[in-house]
C-alpha angles and dihedrals in degrees: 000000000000108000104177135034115303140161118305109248108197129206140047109325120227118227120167097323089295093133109057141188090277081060100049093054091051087067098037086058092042083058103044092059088066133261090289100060122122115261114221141144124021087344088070087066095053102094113359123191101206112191111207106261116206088209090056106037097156101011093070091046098048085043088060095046083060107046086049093058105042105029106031085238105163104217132197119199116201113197120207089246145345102279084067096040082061091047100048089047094063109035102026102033099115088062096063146040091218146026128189143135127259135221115248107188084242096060090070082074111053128094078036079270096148115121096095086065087058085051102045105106135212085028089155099047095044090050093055089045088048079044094046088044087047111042094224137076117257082227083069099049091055095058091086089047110099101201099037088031099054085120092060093053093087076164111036120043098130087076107134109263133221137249096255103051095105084068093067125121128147098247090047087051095050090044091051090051089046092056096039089056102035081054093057096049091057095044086052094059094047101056098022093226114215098180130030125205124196102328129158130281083267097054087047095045081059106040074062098061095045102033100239113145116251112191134186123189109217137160111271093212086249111104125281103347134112126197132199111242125221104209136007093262090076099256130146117201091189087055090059103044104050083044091056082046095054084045102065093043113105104206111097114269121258124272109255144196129242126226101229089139089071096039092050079050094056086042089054092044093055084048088059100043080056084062107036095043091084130129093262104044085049083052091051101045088048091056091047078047091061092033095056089035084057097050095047088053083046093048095035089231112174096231087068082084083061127093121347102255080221087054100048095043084048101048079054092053086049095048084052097053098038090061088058110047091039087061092050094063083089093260123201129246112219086239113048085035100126093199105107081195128044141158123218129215118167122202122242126230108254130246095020135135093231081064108036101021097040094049107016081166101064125014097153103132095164097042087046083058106055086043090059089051102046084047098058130106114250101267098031120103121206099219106206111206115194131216125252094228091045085072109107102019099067114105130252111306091350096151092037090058088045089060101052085067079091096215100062127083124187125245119230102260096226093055125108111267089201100068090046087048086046101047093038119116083219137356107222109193143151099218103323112144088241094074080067094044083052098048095047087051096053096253121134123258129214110190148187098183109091101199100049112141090236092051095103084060121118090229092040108095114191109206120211086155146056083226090046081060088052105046079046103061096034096057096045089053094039082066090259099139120067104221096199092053083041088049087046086046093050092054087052093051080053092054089042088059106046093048098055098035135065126253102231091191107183095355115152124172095221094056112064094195086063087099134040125198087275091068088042095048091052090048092057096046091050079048095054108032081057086072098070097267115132095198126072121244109261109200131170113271115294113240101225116237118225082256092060089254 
């Protein structure tokens, strides 16, 4: 097993014959089609770049293991810095063929060590080749960056900042993002990558140009299921398909089952942040904040160039007042609400991926808001709910200024958002889960993200447009949207999911026990079969680890 950085070997790698001539001509014939040519199938397996993932700390690794056993995949893990690289080396080696750290654009930044950004020449004209190679502007990579992308969060400012932030200035950012591209271009060619797993917007920005698959798994917000997602954007082109398929299916859709037992969870977990979002739990979490901040600068940790200790304790002090002064907009409850018709639109928690890097055309929460407002009917009332982990990071009078709108109330924060979603006349929304929630349930859906998995819906309108908000809601209220086809529709977008997703059961990221080879095995079917393969993958028979992986 190969542990630290070493030569990049190309081509297919044999493994105990696993890869076979049928194989072989696969890539010949991949080749052969020129260096453009979409990757898919079993090809895709052939060289996979995994980028360490906090949420699977030993699923992708197991998952490796086992790509590299039964199929001959030679796979590359690249670790945030060099502290997990270590980790992963002692403890992982055998699941990968490499290990090694990768550049952010932030991590020129850290240990103050800067100056070589100021001295790198030609930044503009490299950019605008990397921009030219990519399709895509570098300004628009950093609006999912939440510490070079502060600009891009209208909602969320009040995000805890780093160490280094002092050391930003526009010409240091571009060239950080210069190096850290023009790196992984390099790195591409080297290894000639045919998956990519969980990389980076670049990464993905690129996967675009040269037609090599890039995948996420990620929940699906329907119990227990993860799919694997086909661009950064959130998208699932299984999803999608087996959901057009259903769709023009005649028969009547199955009966299904919906997951109130996640959505009461969430509702019990809100309940708790209400009692554990007090002074003196903010004091004491500010004190572990400076302890651990301490022991990282002792033990030169590399952590210790993450988040100012002042910033973090402050953005708690700010979640606890907010709370506070959000519930004190005389917010509504849902029963003793007197509008017959309302429209929903909960707030999104800012920076996040499921914002920025769902929708990286419009992330607009506050302007999607007034549209919606100047769009309703007299006598309707648009009801903003905010998220608990928005608190904190709003501007300055942000919810004051949303209430002078006139038309909008406020709903209680601990209450539960599925039965607002469920009782609305319509759920506007940019990328929040509870535009899904909306569309399964039959309940229109009036939305600014443009790459949601429900977007194809007849209830579902996609607004690019200030007049597309306005044809939406006047044709939901002017009786336009049959709520029982939508409803039948919703359970078809259900059936849709759970067959092209993976039920996860008991799965948590901290137990590694929590999954055996079965789970694996289907993951990597699902993997694989998102790649445009119609056959699973059928490996020899897994020998089970005594983790169960």
């Amino acid at each position: 097993t190969l542990c630290a950085a070493q030569p990049a070997r190309k081509g297919p790698r044999r493994h105990n014959g696993l890869i076979g001539m049928a194989d072989e001509m696969e890539l010949q014939a991949r080749r052969a089609r020129g260096p453009g040519s979409p990757i898919d199938g079993r090809d895709a397996f052939r060289c996979i770049a995994m980028f360490e993932n906090s949420e699977m700390p030993f699923l992708y690794p197991d998952l490796a293991r086992m790509l590299r056993k039964e199929y001959g995949a030679r796979i590359v893990l690249f670790a945030k810095n060099e502290t997990n690289a270590r980790h992963y080396r002692s403890v992982m080696a055998d699941c990968f063929d490499e290990i090694r750290t990768y550049q952010t654009p932030l991590s020129h930044f850290k240990g103050g060590q800067c100056v070589g950004l100021d001295q790198e020449g030609d930044i503009i004209e490299r950019a605008r080749a990397i921009e030219k190679t990519l399709n895509r502007t570098i300004n628009s990579l950093r609006i999912n960056d939440r510490q070079l992308g502060r600009g891009f969060m209208l909602a969320g400012p009040g995000h805890p900042r780093t160490r280094s932030e002092s050391l930003f200035t526009d010409h240091r950012a571009l060239a950080s993002y210069v190096l850290t591209i023009e790196e992984w271009l390099a790195l591409y060619e080297s290894y000639d990558f045919s998956l990519i797993i969980d990389g980076p917007v670049w990464t993905d920005a690129h996967c675009r140009v040269k037609n090599i698959p890039w995948r996420k798994f990620l929940p699906v917000r329907h119990k227990s299921f993860n799919y694997w997602m086909t661009a950064f954007t959130g998208e699932s082109a299984m999803i999608s398909e087996t959901f057009a398929q259903l769709s023009a299916t005649p028969a009547e859709p199955d009966a299904v089952e919906m997951p109130h037992h996640q959505y009461d969870l969430a509702y019990t977990l809100d309940r708790t942040f209400k009692k554990t979002n007090t002074f003196t739990r903010m004091l004491w979490s500010s004190a572990l904040i400076f302890a651990r901040f301490g022991h990282s600068i002792l033990r030169g940790y590399e952590s210790a160039w993450g988040y100012l200790p002042t910033s973090n304790t402050a953005y708690l002090f700010r979640r606890w007042r907010d709370a506070r002064l959000y519930q004190r907009q005389n917010v509504v409850s849902l029963e003793s609400y007197d509008a017959k018709d309302y429209v929903l639109f909960p707030l999104q928690m800012e920076p996040e991926l499921s914002l920025q890097g769902f929708s990286p055309e419009f992330f607009f929460q506050h302007t999607a808001i007034a549209i919606i407002a100047k769009s309703l009917p007299a006598g309707v009332r648009l009801v903003v709910k905010e998220h608990k982990y928005g608190l904190g990071r709003r501007p300055p009078r942000f919810y004051q200024e949303i209430k002078k709108l006139g038309n909008v109330d406020f709903a209680d924060l601990y209450e539960s958002g599925f039965n607002w979603v469920r009782k609305a006349k319509a759920v506007a929304c940019i990328s929040s889960s509870a535009g899904f929630e909306a569309a399964i349930m039959g309940v229109p859906v009036v939305c600014f993200g443009l790459h949601n998995i429900y977007s194809s819906m007849h209830h579902a309108f996609i607004c690019q447009t200030t007049s597309d908000a306005d044809n939406a809601l006047t044709t939901i209220f002017n009786g336009g949207v049959d709520r029982s086809k939508a409803e039948q529709e919703g359970r078809l977008l259900i059936q849709a999911v759970e067959r092209a997703s993976v039920d996860m059961g008991d799965y948590s990221k901290a137990v590694r026990s929590s999954y055996d080879d079965k789970l694996l095995r289907r993951i990597a079917d699902n993997l694989l079969q998102s790649t445009g393969s119609s056959q699973p993958i059928t490996p020899h028979t897994l020998q089970t680890s005594p983790h169960g992986g």
